[in-house]
Backbone as a ProteinNet text record, in pm:
[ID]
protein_1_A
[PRIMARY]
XXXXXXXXXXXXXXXXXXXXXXXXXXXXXXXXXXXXXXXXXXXXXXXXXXXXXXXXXXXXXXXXXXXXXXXXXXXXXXXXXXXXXXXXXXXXXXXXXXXXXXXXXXXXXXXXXXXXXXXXXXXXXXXXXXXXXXXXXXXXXXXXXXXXXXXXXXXXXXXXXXXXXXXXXXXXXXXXXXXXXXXXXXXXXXXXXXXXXXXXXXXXXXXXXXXXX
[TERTIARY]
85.2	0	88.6	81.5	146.1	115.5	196.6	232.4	58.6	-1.6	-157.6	-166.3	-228.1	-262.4	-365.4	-384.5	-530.2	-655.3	-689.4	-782.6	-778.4	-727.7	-716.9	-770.9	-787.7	-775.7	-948.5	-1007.9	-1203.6	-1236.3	-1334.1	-1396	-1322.2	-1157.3	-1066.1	-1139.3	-1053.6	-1100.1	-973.9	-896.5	-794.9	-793.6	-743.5	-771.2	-686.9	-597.9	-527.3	-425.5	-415.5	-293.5	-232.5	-71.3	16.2	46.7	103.5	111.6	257.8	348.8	455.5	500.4	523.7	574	457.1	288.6	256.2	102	32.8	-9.6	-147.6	-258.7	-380.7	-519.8	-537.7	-569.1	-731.9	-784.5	-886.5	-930.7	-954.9	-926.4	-1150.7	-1161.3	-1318.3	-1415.8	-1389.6	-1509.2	-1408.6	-1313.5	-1240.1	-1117.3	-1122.4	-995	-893.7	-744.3	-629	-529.8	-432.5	-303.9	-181.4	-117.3	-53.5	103.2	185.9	344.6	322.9	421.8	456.3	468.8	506.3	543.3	385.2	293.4	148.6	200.1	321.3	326.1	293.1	263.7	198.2	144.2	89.5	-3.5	111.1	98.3	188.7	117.3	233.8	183.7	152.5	78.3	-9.9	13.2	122.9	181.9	24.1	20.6	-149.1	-115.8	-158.1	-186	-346.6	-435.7	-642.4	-654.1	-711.7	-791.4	-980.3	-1013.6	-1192.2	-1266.5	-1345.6	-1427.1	-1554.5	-1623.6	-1736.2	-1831.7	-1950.7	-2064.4	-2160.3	-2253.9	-2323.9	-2401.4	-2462.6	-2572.1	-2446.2	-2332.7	-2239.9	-2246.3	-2258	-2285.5	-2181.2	-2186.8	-2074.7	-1999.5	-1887.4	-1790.9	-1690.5	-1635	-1517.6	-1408.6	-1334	-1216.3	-1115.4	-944.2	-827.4	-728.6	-706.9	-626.3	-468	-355.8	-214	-193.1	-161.2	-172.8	-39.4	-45.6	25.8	195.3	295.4	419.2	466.5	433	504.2	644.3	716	865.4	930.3	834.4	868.6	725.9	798.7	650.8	620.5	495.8	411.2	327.9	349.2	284.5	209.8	44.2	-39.7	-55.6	-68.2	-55.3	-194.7	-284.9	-429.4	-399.7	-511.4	-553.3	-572.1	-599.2	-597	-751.5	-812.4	-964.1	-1005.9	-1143	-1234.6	-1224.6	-1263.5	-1290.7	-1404.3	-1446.6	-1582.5	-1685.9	-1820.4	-1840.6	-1824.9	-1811.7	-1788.6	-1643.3	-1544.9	-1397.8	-1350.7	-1265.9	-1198.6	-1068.1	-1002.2	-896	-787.2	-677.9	-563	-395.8	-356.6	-241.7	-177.5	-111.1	-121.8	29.5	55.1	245.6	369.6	281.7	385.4	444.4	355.7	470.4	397.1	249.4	133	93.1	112.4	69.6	-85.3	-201.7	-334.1	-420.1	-485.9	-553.7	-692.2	-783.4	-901.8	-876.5	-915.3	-903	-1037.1	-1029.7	-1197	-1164.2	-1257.3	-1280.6	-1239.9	-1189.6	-1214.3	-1154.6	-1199.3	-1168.9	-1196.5	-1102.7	-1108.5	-1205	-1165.5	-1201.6	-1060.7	-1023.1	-956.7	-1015	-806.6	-785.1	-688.9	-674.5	-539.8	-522.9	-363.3	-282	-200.4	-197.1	-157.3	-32.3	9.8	150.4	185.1	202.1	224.2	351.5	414.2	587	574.4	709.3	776.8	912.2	989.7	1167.5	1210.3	1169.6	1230.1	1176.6	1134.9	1046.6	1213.6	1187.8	1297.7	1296.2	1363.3	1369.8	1448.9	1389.7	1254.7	1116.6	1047.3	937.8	864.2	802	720.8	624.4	545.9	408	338.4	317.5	268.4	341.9	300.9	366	223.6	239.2	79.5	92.6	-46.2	-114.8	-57.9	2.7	17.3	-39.9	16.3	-107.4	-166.1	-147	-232.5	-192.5	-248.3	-195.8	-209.4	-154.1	-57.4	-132	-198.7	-297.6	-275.6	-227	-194.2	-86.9	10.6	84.2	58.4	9.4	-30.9	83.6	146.4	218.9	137.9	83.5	-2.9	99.6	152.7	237	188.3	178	134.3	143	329.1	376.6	520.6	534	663.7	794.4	883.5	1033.2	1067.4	1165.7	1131.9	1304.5	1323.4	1478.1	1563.1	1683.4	1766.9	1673.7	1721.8	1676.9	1669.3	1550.7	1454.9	1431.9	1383.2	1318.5	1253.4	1156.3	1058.1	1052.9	1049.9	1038.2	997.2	842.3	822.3	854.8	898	937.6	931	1091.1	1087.1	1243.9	1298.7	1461.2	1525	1511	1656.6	1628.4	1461	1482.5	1397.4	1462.9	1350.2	1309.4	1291.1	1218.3	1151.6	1122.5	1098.6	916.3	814.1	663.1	714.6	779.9	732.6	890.1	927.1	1038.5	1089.9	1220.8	1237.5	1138.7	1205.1	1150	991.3	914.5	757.4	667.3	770.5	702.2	802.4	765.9	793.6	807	896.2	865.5	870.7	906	918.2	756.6	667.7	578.2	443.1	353.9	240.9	158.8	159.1	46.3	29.2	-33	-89.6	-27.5	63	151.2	93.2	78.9	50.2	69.7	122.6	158.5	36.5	0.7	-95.1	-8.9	5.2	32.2	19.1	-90.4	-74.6	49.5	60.9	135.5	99.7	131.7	106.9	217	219.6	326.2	381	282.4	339.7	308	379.2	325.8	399.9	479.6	557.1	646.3	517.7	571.3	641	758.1	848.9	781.4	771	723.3	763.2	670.7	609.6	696.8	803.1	850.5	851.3	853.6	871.1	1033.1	1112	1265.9	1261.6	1356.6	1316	1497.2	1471.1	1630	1595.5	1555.2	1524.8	1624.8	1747.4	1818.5	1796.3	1787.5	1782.1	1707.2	1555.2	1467.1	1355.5	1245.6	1131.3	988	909.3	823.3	737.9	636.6	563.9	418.4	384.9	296.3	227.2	153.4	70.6	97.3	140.9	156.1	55.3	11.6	-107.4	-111.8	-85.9	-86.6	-226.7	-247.3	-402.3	-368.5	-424.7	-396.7	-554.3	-550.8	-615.6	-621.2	-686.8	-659	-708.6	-637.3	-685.5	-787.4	-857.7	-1049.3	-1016.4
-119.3	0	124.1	233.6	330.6	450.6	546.6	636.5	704.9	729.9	786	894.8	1005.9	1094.2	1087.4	1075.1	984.1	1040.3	1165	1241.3	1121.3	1110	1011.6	826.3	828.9	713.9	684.9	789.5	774.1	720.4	579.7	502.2	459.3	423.8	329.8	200.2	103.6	-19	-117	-60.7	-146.5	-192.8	-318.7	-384.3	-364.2	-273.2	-230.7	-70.3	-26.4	85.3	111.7	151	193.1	288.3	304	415.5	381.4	431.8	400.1	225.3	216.6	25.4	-38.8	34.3	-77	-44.7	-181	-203.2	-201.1	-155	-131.8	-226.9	-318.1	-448.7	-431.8	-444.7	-497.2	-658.4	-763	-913.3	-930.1	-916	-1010.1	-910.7	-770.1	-713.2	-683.3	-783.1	-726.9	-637.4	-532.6	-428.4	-504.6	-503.9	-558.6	-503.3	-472.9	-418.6	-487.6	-536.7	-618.7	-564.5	-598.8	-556.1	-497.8	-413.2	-365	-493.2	-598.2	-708.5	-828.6	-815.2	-844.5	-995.8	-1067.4	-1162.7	-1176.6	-1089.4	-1076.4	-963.1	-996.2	-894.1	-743.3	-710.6	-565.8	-488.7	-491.3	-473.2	-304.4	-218.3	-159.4	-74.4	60	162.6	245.6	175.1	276	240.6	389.9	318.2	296.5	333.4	306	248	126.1	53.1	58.9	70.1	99.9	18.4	-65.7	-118.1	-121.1	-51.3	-4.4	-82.6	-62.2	-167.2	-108.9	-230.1	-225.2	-69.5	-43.8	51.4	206.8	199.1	286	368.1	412.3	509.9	471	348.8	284	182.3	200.1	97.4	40.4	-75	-128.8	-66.9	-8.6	99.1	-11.5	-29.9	-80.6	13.7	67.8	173.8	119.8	172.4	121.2	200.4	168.8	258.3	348.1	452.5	541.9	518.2	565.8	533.2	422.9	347.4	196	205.5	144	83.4	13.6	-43.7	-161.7	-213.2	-288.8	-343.3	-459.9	-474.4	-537.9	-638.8	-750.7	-855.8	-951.9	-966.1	-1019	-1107.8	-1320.3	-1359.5	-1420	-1455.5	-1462.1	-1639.6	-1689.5	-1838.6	-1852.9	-1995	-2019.5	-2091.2	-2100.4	-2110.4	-2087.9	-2063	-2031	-2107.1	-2044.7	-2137.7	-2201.7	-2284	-2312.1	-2239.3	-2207.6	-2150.7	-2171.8	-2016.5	-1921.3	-2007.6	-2026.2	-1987.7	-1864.9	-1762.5	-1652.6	-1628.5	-1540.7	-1555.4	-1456	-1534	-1549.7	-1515.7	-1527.3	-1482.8	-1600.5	-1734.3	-1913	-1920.8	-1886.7	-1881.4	-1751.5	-1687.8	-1567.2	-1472.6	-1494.3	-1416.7	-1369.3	-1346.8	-1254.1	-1348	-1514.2	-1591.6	-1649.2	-1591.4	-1602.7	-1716.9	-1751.6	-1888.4	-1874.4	-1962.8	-1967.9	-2093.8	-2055.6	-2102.9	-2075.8	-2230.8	-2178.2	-2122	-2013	-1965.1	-2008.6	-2034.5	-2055.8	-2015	-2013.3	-1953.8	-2006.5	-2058.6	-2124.9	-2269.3	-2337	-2438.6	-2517	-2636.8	-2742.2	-2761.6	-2796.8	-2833.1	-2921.4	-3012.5	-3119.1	-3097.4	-3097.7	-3123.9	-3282	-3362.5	-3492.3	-3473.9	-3598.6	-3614.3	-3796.7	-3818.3	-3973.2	-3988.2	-4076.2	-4118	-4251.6	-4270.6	-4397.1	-4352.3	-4507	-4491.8	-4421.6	-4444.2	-4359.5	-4120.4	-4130.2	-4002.9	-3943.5	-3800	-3719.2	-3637.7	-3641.8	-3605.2	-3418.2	-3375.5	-3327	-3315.5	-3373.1	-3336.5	-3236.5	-3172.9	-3038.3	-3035.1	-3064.1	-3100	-2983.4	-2833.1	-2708.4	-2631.2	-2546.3	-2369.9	-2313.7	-2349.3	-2289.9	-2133.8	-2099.5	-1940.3	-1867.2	-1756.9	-1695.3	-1665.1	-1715	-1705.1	-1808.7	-1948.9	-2048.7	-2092.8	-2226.5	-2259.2	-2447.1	-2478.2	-2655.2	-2718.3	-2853	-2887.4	-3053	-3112.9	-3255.2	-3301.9	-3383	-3474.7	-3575.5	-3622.7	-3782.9	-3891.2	-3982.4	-4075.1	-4197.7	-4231.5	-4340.5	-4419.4	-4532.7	-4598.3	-4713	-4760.9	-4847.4	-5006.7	-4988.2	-5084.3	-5082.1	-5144.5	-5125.5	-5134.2	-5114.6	-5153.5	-5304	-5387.1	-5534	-5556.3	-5427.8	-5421.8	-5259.4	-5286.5	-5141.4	-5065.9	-4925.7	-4812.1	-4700.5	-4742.6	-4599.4	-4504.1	-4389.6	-4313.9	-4227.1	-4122.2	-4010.7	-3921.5	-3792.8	-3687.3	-3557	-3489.1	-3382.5	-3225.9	-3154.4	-3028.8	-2942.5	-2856.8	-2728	-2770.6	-2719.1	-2744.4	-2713.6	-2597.3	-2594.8	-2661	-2725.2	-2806.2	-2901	-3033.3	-3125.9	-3217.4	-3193.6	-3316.1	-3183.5	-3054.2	-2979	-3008.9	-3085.1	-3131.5	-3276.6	-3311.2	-3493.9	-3570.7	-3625.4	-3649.7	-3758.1	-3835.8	-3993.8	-4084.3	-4070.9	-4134.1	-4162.4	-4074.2	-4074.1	-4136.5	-4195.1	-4348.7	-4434	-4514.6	-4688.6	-4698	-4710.2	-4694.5	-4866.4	-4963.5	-5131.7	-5178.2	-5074.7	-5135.6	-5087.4	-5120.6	-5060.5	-5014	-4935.3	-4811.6	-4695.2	-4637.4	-4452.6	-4361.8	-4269.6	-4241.2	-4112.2	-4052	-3909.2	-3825.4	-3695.4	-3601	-3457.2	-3430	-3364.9	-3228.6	-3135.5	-2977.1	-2846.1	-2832.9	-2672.5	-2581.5	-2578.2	-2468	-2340	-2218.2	-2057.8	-2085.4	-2050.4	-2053.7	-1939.8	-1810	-1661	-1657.8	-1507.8	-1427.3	-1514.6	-1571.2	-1615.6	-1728.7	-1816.5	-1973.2	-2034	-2099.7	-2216.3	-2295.4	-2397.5	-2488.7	-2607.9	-2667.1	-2794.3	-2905.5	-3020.4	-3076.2	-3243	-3362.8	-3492.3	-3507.5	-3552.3	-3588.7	-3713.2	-3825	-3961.7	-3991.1	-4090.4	-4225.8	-4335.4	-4365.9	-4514	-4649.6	-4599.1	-4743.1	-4862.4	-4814.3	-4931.1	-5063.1	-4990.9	-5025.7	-4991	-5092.2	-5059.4	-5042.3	-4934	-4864.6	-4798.6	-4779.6	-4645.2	-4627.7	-4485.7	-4449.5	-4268.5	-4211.6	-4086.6	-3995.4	-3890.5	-3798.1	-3686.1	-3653.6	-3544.5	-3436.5	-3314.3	-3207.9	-3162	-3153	-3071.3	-2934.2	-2842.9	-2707.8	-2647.4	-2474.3	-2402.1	-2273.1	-2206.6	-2097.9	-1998	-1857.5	-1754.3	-1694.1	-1672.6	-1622.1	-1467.7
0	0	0	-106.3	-78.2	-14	86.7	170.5	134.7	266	210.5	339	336	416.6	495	588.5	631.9	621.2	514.9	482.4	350.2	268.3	143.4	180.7	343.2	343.1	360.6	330.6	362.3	259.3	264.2	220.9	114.4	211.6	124.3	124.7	4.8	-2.2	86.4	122.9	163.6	293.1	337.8	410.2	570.8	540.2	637.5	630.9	710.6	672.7	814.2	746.3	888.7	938.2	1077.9	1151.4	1208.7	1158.7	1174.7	1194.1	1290.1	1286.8	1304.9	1325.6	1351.7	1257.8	1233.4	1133	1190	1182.5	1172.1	1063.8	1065.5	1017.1	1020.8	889.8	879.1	908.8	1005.7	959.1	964.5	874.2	889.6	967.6	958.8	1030.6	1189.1	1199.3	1354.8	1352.3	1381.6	1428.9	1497.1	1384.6	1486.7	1470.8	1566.3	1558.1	1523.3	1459.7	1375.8	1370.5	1354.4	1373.9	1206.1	1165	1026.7	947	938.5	873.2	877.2	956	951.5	1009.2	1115.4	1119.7	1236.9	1346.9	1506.4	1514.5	1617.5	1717.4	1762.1	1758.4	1817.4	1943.8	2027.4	2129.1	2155.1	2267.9	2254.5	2360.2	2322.6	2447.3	2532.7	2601.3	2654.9	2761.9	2891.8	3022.2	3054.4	2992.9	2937.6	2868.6	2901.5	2782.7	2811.3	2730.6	2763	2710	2740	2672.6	2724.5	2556.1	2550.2	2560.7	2684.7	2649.8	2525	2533.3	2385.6	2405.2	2469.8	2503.9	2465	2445.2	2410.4	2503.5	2617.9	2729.2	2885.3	2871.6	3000.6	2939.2	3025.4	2966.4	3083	3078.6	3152	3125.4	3216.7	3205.3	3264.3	3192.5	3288.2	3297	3411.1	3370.8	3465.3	3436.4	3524.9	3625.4	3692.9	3864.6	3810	3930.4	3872.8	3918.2	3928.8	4017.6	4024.8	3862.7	3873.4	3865.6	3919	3932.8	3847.6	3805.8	3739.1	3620	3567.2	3491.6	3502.2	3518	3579	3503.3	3464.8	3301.5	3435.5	3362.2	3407.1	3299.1	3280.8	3224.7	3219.8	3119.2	3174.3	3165.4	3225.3	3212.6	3013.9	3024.1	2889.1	2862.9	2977.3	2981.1	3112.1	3061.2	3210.4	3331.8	3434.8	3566.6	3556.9	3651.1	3758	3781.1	3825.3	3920.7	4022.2	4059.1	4206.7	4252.5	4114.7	4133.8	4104.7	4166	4176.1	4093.3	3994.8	3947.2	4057.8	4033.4	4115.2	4051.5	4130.7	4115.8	4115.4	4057.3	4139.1	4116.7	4033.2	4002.8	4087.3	4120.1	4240.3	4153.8	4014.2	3875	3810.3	3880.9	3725.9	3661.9	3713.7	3615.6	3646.5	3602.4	3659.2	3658.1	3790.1	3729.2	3798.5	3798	3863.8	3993.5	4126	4254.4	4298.7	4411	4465.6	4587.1	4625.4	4717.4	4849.4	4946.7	5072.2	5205.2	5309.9	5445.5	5536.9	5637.9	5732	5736.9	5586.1	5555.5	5581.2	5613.6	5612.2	5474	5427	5301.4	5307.2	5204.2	5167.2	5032	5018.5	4929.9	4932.6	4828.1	4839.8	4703.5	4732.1	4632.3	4672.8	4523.6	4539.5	4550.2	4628.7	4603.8	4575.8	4506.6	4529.7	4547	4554.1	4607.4	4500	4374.9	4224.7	4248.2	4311.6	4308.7	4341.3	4258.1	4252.5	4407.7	4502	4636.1	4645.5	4719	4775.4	4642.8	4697.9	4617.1	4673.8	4596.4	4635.1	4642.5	4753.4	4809.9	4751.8	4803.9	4775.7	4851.5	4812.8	4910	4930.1	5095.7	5136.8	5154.6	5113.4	5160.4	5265.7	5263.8	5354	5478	5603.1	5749.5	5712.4	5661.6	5660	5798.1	5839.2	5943.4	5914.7	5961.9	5912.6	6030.1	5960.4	6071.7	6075.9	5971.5	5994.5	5892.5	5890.1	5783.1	5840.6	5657.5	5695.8	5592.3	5610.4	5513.4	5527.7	5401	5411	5291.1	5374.6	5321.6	5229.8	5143.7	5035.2	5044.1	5061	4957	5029.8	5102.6	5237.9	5187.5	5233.8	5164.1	5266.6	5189.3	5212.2	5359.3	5354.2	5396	5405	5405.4	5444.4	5558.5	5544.4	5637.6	5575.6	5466.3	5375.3	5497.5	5428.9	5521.7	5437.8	5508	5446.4	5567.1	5508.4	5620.5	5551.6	5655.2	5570.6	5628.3	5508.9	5590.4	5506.6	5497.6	5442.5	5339	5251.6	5216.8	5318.1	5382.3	5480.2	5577	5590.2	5713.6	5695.7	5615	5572.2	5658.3	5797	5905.5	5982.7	5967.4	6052	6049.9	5975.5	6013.7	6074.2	6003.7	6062.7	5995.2	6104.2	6137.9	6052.4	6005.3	5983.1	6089.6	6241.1	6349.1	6347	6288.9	6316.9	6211.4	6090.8	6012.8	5974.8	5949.3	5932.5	5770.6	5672.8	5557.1	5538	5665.2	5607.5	5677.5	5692.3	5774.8	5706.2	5653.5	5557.8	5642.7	5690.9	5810.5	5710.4	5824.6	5782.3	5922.9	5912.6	5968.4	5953.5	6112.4	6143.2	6282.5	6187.6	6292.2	6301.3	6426.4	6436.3	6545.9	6488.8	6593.2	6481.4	6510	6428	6432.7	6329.7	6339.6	6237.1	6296.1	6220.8	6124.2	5990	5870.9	5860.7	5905.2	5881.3	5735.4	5708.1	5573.1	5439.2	5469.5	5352	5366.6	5341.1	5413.4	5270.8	5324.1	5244.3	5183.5	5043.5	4979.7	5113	5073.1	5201.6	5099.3	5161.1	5063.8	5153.2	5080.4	5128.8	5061.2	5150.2	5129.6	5163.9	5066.8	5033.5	5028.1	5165.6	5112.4	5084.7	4999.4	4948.4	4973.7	4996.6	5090.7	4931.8	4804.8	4764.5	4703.8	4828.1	4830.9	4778	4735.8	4648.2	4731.6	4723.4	4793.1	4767.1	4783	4729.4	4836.3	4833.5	4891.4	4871.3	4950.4	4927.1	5059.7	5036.6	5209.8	5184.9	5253.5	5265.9	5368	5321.4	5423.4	5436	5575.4	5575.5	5619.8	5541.2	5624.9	5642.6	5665.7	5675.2	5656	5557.8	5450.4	5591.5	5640.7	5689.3	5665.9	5758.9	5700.9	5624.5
[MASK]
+++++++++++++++++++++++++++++++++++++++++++++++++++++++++++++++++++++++++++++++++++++++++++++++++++++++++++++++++++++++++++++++++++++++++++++++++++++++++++++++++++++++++++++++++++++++++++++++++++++++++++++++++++++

């Protein structure tokens, strides 16, 4: 398309025209902003975005807070939630997801092991001010010999919930430690640390916590 004045460009037939690098796209009836080369999306210097409801009179406004530091990338889900799930923040990085709701509900997180499981495994990283209400090791499938062990904690302190001493990994039980504890604002990933001795094993550990009201 050649160089056009945008008084010249009324009741053009053409399907797109540019504004310096970036490309202004007719596609099918939809308005798109397109890189100069029409091979992506081009991204979009605004701190307002508005969108107009139908009735043309109100609209959804996003605007960027003022005195940012830094910049700030919100990554959306790649499909919808549930109902009366909430979108979230789930990666600690803008990376958004849908979570259900809850408060001062008892919750579990589970994780399967065996002797092959890559050690520490990473149970979850509970909610801030949650509070830690049971580990359970529900052992499967026993080891036949040596001196395996399992212990759940934190990395710098992997027996600090539930000890080697407080299960049996040659004995097929359900193994549990019960003391609340407060996690504070910015609790450590919850992890199971595994010596397999050698030995063949497998089983499920389960943290119960409790989300702050």
């Amino acid at each position: 398309m050649a160089n056009q004045t945008l008084s010249r460009l009324v009741r053009t037939m053409q399907d797109f025209f540019r504004i310096g690098t970036i490309r202004i796209k007719d596609s099918a009836g939809t308005v798109q902003l397109r890189n100069g080369g029409d091979t992506a999306y081009a991204d979009t210097a605004v701190n307002k975005i508005r969108l107009q409801g139908n009735n043309a009179t109100n609209a959804v406004v996003l605007t960027s807070p003022n005195g940012l530091g830094a910049n700030v990338t919100f990554t959306w889900p790649s499909a919808v939630g549930s109902s009366n799930q909430v979108l979230a923040d789930v990666g600690g990085d803008g990376t958004l997801g849908f979570i259900n709701v809850s408060g001062n509900a008892n919750l579990i997180q589970q994780e399967s092991f065996t002797e092959a499981t890559t050690s520490p495994l990473t149970i979850f990283t509970p909610p801030a001010n949650a509070r830690l209400l049971r580990i359970i090791i529900d052992l499967q499938v026993a080891a036949a010999a040596g001196n395996p062990t399992v212990s759940v904690g934190t990395a710098a302190s992997p027996a600090l919930y539930m000890t080697t001493a407080e299960s049996d990994v040659k004995t097929v039980a359900t193994y549990q430690v019960e003391e609340p504890i407060e996690l504070g604002g910015s609790p450590d990933a919850i992890v199971l640390t595994i010596v397999p001795d050698s030995q063949t094993f497998s089983g499920i550990v389960y943290v119960e916590y409790v989300n702050p009201a």
